[in-house]
Every structure is written in structure tokens, then in C-alpha cells.
MMTF fields as JSON, N, C-alpha, C and O atoms, coordinates in Angstrom:
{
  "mmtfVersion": "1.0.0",
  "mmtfProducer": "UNKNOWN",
  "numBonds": 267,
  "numAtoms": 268,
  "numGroups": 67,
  "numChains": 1,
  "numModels": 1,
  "chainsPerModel": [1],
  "groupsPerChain": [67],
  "chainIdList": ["A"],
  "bondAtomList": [4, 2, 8, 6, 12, 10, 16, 14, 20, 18, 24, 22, 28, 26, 32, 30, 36, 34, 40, 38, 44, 42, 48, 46, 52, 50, 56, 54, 60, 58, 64, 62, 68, 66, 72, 70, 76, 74, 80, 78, 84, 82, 88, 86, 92, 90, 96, 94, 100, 98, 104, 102, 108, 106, 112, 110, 116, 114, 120, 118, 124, 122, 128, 126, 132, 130, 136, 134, 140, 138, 144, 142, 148, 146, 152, 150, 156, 154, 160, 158, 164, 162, 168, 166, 172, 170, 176, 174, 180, 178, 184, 182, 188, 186, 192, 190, 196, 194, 200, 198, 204, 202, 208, 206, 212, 210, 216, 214, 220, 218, 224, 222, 228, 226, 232, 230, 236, 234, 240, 238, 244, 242, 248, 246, 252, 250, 256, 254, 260, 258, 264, 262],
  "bondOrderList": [1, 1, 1, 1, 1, 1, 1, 1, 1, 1, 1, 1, 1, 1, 1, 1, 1, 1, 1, 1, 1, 1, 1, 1, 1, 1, 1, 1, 1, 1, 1, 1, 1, 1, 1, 1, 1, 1, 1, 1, 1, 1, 1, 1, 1, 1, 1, 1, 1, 1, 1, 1, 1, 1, 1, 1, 1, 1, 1, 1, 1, 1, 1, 1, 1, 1],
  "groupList": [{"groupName": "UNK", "atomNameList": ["N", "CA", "C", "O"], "elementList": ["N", "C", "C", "O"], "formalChargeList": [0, 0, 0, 0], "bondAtomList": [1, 0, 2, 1, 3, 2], "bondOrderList": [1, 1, 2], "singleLetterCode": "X", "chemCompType": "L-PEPTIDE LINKING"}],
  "groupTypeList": [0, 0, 0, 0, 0, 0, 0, 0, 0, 0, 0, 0, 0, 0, 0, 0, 0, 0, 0, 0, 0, 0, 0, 0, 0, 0, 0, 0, 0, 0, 0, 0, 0, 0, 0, 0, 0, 0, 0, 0, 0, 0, 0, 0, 0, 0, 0, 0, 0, 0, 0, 0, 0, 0, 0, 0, 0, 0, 0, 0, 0, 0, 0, 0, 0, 0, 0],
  "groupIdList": [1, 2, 3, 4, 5, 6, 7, 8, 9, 10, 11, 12, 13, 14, 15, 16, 17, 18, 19, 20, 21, 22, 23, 24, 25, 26, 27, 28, 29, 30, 31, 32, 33, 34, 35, 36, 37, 38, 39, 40, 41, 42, 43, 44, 45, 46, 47, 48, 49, 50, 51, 52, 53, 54, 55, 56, 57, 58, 59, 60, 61, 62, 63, 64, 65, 66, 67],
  "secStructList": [7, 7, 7, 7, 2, 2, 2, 2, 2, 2, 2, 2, 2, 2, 2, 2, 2, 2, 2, 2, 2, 2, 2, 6, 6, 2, 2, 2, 2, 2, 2, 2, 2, 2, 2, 2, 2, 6, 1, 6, 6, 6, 7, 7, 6, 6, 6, 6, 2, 2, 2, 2, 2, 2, 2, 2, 2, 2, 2, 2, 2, 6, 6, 1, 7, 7, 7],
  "xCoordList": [191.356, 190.864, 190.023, 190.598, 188.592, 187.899, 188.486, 188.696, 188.643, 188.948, 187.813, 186.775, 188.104, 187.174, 186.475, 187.126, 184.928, 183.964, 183.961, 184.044, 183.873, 184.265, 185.035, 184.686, 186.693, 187.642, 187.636, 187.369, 187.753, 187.685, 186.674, 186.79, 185.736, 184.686, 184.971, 184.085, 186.16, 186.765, 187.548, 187.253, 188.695, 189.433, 189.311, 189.966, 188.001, 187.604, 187.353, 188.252, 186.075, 185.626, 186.894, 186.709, 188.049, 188.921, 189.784, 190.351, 190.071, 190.813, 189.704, 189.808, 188.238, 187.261, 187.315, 187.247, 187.503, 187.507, 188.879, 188.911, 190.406, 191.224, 191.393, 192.203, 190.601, 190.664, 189.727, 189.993, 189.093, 187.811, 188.937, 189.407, 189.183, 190.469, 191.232, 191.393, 191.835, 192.969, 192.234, 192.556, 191.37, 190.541, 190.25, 190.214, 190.135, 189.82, 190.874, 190.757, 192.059, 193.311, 194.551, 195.748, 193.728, 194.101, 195.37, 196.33, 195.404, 196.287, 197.701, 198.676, 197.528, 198.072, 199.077, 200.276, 198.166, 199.018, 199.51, 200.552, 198.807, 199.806, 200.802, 201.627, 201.303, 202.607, 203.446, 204.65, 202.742, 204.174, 204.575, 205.784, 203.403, 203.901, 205.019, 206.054, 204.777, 205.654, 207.101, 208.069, 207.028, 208.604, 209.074, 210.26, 208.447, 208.996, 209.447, 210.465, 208.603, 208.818, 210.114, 210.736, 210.264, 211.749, 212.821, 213.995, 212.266, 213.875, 214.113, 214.873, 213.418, 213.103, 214.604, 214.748, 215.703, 216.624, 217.52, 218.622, 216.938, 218.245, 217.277, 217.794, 216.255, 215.371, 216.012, 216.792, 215.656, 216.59, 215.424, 214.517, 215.568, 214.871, 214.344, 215.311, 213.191, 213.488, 213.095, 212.425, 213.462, 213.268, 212.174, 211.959, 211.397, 210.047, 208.887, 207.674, 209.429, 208.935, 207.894, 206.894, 208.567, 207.592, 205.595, 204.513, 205.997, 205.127, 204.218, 203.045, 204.939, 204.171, 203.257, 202.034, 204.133, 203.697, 201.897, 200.885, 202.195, 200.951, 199.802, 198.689, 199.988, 199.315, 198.795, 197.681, 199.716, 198.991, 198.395, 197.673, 198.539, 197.856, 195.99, 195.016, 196.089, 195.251, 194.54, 193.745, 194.664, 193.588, 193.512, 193.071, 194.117, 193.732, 193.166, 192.913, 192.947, 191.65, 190.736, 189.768, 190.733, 189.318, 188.845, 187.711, 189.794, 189.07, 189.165, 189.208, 189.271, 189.168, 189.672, 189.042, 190.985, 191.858, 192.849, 193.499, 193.621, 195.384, 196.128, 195.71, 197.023, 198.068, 199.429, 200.309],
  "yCoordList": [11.568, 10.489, 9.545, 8.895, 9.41, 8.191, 6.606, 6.119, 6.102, 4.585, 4.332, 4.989, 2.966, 2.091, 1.123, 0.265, 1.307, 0.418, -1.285, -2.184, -1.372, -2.54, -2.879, -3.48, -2.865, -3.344, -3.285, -4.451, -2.69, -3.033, -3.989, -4.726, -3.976, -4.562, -6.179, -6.984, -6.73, -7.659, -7.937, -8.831, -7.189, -7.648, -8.106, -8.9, -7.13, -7.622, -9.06, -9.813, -9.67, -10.774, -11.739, -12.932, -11.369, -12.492, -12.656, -13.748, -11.708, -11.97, -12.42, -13.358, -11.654, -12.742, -14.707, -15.591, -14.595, -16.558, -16.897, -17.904, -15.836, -16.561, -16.798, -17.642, -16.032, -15.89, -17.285, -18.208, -17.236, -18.671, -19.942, -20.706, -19.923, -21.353, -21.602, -22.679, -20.254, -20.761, -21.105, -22.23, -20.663, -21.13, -22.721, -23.392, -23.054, -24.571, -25.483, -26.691, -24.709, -25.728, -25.488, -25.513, -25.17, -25.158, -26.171, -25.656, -27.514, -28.198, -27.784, -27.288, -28.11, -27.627, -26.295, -26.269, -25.439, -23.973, -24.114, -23.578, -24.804, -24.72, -25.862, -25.013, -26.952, -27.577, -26.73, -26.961, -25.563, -24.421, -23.718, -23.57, -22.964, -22.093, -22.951, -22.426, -23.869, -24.542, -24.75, -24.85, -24.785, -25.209, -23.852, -23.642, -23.066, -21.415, -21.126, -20.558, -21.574, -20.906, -21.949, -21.635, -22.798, -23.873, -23.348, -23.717, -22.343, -22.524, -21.15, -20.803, -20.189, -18.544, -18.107, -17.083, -18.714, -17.529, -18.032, -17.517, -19.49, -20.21, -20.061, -20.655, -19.582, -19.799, -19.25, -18.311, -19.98, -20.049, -20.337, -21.156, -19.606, -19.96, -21.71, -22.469, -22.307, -24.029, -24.577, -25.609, -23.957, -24.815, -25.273, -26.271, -25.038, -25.91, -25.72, -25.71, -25.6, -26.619, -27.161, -26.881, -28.378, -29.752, -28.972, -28.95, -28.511, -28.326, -26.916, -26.667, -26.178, -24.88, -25.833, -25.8, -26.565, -27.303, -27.703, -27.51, -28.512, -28.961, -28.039, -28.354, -26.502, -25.712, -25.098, -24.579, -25.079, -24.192, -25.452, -25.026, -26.648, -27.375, -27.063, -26.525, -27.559, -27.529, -26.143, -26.402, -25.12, -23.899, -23.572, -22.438, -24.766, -24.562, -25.687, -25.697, -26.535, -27.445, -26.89, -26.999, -26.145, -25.31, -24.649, -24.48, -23.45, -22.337, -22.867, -22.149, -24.475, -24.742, -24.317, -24.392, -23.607, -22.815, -22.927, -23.366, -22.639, -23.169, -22.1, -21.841, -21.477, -20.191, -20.547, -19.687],
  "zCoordList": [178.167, 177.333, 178.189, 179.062, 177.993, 178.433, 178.18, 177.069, 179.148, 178.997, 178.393, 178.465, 177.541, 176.997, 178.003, 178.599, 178.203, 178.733, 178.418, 179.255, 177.374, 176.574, 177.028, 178.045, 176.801, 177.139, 178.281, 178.574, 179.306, 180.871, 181.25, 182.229, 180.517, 181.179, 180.507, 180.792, 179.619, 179.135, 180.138, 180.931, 180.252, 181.36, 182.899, 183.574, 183.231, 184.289, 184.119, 184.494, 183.519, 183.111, 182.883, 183.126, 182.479, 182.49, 183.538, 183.59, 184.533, 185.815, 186.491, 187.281, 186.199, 187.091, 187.115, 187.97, 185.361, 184.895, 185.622, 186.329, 185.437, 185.989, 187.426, 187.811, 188.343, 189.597, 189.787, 190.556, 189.296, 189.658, 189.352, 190.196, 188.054, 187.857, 188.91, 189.483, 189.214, 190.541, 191.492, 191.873, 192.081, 193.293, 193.178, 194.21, 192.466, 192.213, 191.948, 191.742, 191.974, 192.042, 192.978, 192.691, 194.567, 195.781, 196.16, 196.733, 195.875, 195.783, 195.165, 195.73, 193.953, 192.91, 193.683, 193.963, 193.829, 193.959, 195.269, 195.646, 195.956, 197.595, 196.854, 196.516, 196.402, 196.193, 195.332, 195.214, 194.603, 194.014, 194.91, 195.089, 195.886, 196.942, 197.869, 198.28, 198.042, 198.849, 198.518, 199.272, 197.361, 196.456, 196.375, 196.631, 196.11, 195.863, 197.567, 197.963, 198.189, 199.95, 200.651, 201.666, 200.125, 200.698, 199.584, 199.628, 198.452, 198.375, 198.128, 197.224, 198.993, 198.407, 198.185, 197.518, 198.632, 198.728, 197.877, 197.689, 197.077, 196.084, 194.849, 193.902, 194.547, 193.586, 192.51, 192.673, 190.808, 190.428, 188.8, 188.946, 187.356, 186.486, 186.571, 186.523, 186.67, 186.423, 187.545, 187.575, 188.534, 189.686, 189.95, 189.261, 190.595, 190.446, 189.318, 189.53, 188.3, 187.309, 186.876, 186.215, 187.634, 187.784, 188.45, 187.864, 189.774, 190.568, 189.664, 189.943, 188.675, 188.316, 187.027, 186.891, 186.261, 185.04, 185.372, 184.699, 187.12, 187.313, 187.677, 187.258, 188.692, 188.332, 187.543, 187.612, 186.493, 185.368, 184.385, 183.484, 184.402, 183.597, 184.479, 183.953, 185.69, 186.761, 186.095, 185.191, 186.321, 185.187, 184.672, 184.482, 183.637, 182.191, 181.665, 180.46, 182.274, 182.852, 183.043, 182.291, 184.06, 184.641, 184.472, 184.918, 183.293, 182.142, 181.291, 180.293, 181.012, 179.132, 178.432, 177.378, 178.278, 178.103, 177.897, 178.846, 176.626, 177.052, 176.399, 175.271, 176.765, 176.684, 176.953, 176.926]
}
């Protein structure tokens, strides 16, 4: 079965937009990495939260976008 051109060529284009969002909210994603990396071995549904809430607001800001 041939994959669909179309559709790949969609998906690409949207890990391309989401890859660009995260790049631009460097901050943002280094204060989750950080909370995930201090507590890797107690991590736990919830825990940082706070710090993901602000990343993902952060590119969805930046793709105009909200999911």
C-alpha cells in the first residue's frame, strides 16, 4: 500500500510548526526539564504542573493554537 503524500506531507508541516513553537520557549522548557530532572526518581502524575502549564501555554502562544 502507498502511503498518502498529502497526509505526510501534513504531518510533517505540523511537527515542523510544533518544533518551531518549542524553540521559542527555551525558558519555559528548560524550567520543566529542570523540575522533571530534580525529581526523576520521585516523579509522580502532577508534579510539575505548574512549570508544564507554563510551557505549553508558551506554544500555544507561538502556534496560535490551543489543544
Amino acid at each position: 500500500m502507498k502511503p498518502n503524500t498529502t497526509n505526510l506531507q501534513a504531518y510533517r508541516k505540523g511537527v515542523s510548526n510544533l518544533a518551531s513553537g518549542v524553540a521559542q520557549c527555551k525558558e519555559q522548557s528548560l524550567l520543566y526539564g529542570k523540575c522533571i530532572n530534580e525529581n526523576y526518581y520521585q516523579v509522580s502524575k502532577g508534579l510539575c504542573s505548574k512549570e508544564f502549564e507554563l510551557f505549553k501555554n508558551c506554544v500555544q502562544t507561538k502556534l496560535k493554537k490551543k489543544w
